[in-house]
N, CA, C and O of each residue as an XYZ file, in Angstrom:
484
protein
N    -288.915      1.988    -81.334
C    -289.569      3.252    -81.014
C    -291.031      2.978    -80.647
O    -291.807      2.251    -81.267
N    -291.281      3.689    -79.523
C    -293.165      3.331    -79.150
C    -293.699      4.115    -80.178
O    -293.356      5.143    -80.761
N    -295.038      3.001    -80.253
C    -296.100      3.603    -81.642
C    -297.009      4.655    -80.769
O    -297.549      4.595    -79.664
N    -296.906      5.737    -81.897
C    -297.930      7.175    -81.313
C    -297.430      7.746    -80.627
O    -297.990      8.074    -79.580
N    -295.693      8.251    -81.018
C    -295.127      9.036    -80.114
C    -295.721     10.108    -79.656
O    -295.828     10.457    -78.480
N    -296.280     10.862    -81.029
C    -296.942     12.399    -80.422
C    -298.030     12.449    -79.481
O    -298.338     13.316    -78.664
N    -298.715     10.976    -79.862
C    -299.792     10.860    -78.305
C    -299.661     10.836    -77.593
O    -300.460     11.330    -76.796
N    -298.316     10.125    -77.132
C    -297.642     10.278    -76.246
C    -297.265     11.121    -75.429
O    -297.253     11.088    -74.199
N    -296.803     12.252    -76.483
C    -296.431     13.494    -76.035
C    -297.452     14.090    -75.311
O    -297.412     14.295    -74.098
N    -298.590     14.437    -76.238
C    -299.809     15.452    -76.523
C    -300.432     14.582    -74.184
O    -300.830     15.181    -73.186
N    -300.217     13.472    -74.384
C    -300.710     13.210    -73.306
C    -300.160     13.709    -71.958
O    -300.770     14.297    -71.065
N    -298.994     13.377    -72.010
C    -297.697     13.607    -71.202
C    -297.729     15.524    -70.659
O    -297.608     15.961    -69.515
N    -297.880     16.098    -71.612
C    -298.152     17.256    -71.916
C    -299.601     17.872    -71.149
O    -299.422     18.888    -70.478
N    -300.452     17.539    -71.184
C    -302.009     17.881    -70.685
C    -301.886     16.916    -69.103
O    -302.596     17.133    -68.121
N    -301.008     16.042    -69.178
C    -300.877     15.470    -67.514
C    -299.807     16.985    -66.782
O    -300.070     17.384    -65.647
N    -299.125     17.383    -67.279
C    -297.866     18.166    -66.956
C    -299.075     19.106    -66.174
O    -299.222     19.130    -64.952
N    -300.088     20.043    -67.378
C    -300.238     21.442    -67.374
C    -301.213     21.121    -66.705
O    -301.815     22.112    -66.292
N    -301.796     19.845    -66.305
C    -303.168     20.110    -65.298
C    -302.354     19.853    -63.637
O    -302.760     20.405    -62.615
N    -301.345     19.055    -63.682
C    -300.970     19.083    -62.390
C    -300.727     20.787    -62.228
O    -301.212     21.370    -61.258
N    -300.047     21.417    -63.116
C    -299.780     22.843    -63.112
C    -300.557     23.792    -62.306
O    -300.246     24.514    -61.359
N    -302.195     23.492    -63.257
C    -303.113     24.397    -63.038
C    -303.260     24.159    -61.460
O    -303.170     25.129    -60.708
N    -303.514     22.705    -60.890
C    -304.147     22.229    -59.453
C    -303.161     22.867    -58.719
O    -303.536     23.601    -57.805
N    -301.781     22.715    -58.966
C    -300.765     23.421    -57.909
C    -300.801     24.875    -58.155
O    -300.300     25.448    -57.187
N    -301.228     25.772    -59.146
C    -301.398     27.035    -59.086
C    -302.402     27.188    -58.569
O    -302.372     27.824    -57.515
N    -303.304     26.844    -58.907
C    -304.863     27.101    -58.027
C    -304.982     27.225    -56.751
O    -305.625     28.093    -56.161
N    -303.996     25.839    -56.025
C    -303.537     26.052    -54.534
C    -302.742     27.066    -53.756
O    -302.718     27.422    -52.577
N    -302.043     27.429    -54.952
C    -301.149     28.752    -54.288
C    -301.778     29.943    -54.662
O    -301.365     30.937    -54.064
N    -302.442     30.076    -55.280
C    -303.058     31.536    -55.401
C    -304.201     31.561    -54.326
O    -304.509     32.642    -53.826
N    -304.968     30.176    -53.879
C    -305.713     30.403    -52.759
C    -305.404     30.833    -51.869
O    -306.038     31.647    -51.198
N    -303.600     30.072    -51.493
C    -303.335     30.252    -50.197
C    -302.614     31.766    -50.231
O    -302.215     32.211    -49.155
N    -302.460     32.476    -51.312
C    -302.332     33.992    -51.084
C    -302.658     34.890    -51.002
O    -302.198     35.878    -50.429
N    -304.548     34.533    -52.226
C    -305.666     35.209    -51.509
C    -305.677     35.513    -49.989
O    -305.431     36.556    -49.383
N    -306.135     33.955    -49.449
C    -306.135     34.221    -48.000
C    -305.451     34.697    -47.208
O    -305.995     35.108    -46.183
N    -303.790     34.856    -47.378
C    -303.046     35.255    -46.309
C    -303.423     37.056    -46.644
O    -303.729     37.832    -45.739
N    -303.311     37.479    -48.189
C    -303.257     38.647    -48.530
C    -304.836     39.513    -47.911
O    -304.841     40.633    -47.401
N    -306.052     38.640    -48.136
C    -307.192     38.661    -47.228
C    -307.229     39.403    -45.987
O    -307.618     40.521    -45.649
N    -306.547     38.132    -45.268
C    -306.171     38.571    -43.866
C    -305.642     39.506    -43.146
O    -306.016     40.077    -42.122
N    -304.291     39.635    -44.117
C    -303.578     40.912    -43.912
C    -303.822     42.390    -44.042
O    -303.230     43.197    -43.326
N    -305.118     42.910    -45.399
C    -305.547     43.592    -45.552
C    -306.748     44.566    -44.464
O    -306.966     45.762    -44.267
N    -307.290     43.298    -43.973
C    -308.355     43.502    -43.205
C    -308.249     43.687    -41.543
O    -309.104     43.976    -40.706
N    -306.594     43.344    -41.422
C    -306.082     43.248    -40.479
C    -305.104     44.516    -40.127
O    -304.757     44.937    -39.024
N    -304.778     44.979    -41.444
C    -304.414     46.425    -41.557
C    -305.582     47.671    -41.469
O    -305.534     48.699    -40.794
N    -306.431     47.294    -42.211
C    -307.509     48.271    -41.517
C    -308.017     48.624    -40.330
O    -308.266     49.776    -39.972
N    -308.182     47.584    -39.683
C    -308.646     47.792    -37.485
C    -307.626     48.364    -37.260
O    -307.764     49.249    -36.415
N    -306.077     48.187    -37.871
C    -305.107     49.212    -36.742
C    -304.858     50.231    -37.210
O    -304.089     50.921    -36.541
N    -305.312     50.767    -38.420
C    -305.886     52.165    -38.494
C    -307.100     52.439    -38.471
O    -307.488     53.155    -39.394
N    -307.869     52.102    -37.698
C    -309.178     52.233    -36.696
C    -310.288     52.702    -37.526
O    -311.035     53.648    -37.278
N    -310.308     51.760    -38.757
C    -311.336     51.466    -40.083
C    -312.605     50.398    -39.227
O    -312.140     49.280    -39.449
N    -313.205     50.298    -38.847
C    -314.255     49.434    -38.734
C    -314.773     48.427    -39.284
O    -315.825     48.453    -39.923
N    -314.046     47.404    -39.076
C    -314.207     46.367    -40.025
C    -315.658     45.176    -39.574
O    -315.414     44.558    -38.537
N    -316.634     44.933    -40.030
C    -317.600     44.294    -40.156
C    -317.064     43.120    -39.943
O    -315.839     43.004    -39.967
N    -317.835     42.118    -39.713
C    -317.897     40.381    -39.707
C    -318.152     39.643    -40.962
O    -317.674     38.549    -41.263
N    -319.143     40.533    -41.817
C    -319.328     40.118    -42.611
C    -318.123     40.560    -43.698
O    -318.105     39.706    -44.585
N    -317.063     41.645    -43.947
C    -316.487     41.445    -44.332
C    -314.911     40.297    -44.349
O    -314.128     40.023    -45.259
N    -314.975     39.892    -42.979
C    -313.980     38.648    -42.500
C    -314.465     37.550    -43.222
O    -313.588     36.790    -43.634
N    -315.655     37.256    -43.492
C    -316.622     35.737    -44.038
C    -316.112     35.761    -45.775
O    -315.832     34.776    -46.457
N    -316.100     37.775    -46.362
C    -315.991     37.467    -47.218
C    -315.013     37.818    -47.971
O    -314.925     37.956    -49.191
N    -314.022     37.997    -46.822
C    -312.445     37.895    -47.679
C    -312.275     36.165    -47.289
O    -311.659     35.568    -48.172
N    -312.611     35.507    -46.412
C    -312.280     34.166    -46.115
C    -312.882     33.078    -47.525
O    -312.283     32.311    -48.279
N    -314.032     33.397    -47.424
C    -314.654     32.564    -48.372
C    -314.428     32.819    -50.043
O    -314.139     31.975    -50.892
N    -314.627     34.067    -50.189
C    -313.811     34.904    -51.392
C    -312.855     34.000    -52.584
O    -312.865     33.895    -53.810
N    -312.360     33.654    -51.888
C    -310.821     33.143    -52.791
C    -311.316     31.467    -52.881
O    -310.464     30.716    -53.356
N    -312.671     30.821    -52.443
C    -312.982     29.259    -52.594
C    -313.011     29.586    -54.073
O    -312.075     29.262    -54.804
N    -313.997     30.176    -54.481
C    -314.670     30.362    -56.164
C    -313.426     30.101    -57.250
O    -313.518     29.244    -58.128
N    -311.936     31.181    -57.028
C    -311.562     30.560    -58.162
C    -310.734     29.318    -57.830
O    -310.325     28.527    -58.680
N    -310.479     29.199    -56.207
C    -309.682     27.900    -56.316
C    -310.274     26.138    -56.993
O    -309.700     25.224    -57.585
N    -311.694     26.369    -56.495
C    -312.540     25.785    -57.236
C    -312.909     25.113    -58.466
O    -313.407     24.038    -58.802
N    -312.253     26.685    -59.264
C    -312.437     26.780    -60.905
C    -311.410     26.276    -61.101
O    -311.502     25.546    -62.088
N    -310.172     26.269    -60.555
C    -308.551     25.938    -61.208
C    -308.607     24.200    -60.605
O    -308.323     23.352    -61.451
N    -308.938     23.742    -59.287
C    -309.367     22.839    -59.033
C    -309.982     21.724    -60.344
O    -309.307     20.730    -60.612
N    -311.138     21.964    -61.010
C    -312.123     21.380    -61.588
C    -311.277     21.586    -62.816
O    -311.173     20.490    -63.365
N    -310.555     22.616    -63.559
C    -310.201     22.802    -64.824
C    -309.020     21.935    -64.576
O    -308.814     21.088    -65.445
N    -308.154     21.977    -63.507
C    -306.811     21.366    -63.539
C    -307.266     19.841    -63.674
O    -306.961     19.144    -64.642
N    -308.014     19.414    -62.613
C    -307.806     17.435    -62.450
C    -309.079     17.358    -64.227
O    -309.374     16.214    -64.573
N    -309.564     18.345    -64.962
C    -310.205     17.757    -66.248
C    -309.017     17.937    -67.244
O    -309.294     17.413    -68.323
N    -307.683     18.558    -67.220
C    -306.822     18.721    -68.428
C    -306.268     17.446    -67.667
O    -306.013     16.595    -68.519
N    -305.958     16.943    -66.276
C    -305.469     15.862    -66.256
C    -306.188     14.297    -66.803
O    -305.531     13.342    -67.216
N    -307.683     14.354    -66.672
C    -307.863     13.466    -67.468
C    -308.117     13.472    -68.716
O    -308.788     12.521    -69.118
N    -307.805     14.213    -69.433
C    -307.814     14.876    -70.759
C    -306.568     13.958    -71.135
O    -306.681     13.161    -72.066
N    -305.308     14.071    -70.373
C    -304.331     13.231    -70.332
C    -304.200     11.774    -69.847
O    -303.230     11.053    -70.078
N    -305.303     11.429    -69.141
C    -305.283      9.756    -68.961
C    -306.259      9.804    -69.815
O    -306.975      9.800    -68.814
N    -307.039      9.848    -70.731
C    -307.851      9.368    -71.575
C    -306.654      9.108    -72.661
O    -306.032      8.048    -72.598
N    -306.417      9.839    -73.406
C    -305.292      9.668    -74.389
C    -304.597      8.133    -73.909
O    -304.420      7.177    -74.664
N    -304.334      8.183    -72.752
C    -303.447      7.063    -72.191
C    -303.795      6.054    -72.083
O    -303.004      5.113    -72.030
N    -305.472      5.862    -71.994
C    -306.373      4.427    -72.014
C    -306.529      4.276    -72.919
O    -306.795      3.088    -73.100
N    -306.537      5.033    -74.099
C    -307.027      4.763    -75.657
C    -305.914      3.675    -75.786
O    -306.079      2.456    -75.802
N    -304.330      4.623    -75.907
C    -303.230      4.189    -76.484
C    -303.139      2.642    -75.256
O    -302.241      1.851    -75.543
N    -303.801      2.363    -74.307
C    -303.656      1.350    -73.552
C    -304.361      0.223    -74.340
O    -303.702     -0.788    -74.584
N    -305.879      0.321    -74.838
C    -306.953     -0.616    -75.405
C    -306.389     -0.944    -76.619
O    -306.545     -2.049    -77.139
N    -305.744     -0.053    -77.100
C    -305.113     -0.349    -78.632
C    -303.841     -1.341    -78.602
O    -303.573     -2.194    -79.448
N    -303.132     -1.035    -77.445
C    -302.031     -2.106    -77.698
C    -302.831     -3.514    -76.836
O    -302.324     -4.632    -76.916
N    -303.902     -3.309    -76.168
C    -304.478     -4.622    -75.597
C    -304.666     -5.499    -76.813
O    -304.047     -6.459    -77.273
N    -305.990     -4.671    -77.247
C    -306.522     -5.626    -78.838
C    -305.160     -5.971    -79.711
O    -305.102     -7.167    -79.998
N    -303.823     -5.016    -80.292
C    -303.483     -5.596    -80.674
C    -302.734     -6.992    -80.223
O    -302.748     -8.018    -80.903
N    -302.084     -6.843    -78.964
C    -301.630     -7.901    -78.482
C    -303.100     -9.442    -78.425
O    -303.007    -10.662    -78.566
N    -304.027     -8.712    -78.211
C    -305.281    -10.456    -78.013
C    -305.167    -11.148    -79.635
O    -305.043    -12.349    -79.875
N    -305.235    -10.197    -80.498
C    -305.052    -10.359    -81.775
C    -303.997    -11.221    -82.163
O    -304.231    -12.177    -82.902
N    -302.811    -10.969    -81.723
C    -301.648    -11.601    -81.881
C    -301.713    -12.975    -81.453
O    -301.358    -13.885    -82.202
N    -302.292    -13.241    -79.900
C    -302.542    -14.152    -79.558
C    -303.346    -15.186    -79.845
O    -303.215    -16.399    -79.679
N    -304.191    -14.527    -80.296
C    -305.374    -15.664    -81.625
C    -304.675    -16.324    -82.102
O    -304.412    -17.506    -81.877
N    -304.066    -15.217    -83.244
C    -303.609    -15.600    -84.370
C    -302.684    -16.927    -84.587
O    -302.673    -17.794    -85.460
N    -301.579    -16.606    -82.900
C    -300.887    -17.991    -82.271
C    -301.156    -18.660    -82.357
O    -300.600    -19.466    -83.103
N    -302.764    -19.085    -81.360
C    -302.987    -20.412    -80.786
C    -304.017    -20.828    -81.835
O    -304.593    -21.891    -81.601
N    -304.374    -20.130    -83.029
C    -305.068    -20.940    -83.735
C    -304.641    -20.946    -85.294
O    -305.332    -21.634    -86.046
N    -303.541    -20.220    -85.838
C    -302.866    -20.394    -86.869
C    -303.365    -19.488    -88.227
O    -302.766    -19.334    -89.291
N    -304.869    -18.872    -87.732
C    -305.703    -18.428    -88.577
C    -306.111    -17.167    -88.141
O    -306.030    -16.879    -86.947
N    -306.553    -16.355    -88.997
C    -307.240    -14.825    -88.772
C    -308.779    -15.190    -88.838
O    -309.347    -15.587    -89.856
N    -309.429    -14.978    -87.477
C    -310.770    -15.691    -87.272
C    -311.379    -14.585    -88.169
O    -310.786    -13.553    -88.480
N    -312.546    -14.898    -88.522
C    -313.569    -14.080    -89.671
C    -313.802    -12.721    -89.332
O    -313.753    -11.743    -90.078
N    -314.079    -12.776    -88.041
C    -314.822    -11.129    -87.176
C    -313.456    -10.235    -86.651
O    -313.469     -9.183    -86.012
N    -312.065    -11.149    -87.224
C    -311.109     -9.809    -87.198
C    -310.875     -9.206    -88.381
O    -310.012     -8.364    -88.632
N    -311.926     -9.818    -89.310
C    -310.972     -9.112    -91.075
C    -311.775     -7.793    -91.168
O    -312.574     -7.462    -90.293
N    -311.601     -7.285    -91.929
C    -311.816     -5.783    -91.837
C    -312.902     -6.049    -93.144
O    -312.422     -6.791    -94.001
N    -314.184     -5.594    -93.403
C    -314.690     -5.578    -94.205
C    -314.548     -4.593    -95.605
O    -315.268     -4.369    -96.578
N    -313.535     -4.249    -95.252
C    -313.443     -2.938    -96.205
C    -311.649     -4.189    -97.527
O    -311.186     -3.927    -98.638
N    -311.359     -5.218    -96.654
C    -310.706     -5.637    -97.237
C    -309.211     -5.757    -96.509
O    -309.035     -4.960    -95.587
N    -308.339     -6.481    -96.758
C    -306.813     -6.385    -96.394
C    -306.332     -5.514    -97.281
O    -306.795     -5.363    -98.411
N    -305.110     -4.727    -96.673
C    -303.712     -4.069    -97.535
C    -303.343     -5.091    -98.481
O    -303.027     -6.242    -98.180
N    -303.409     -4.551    -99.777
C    -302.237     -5.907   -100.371
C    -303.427     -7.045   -101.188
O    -303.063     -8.035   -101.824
N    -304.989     -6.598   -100.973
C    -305.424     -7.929   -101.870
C    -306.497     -6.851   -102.843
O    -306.812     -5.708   -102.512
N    -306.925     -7.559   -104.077
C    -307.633     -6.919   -104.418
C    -308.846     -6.411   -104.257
O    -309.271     -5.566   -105.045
């Protein structure tokens, strides 16, 4: 069984819901805008007077929250590769550790834990 299943999880999990957020963020932009368009495009053919400046700001309008879902989505995704580099450095050291221990038969001084080993007094 891999060690730190639930980190595993907990990681796996925050990679899931930020791809989530980035692909919702994209589709609610792109419905702002079509819905934008359509609105403003319904008004001239019932002979509403539609400004320029309101075209700029149904267009531009819908950047702000794609933006926000943008920036929140790819940070829950590295929210989820951090978890994943931790659990990466941890099995590094333990594996270099292991490898010491191999090629020189001994637990060098600056790996003992000052607080003591499990198991001694």
């Amino acid at each position: 069984m891999r060690r730190y299943w639930a980190l595993h999880f907990v990681s796996s999990l925050y990679k899931l819901v930020g791809a989530v957020v980035i692909l919702a963020s994209v589709g609610i932009f792109i419905f702002m805008e079509i819905a934008g368009i359509q609105y403003l495009d319904r008004l001239t053919q019932i002979g509403v007077r539609v400004m320029a400046d309101n075209y700029l700001g149904m267009i531009a309008l819908p950047i702000l929250p794609f933006l926000g879902g943008l920036i929140g989505g790819i940070s829950i995704y590295a929210g989820g590769q951090f978890i994943t580099l931790m659990m990466d450095i941890e099995a590094n050291t333990r594996g270099t550790r292991s490898l010491l221990r191999k090629q020189t038969g001994l637990e060098p001084e600056y790996m003992k834990s000052v607080h003591g080993m499990w198991g001694q007094p």
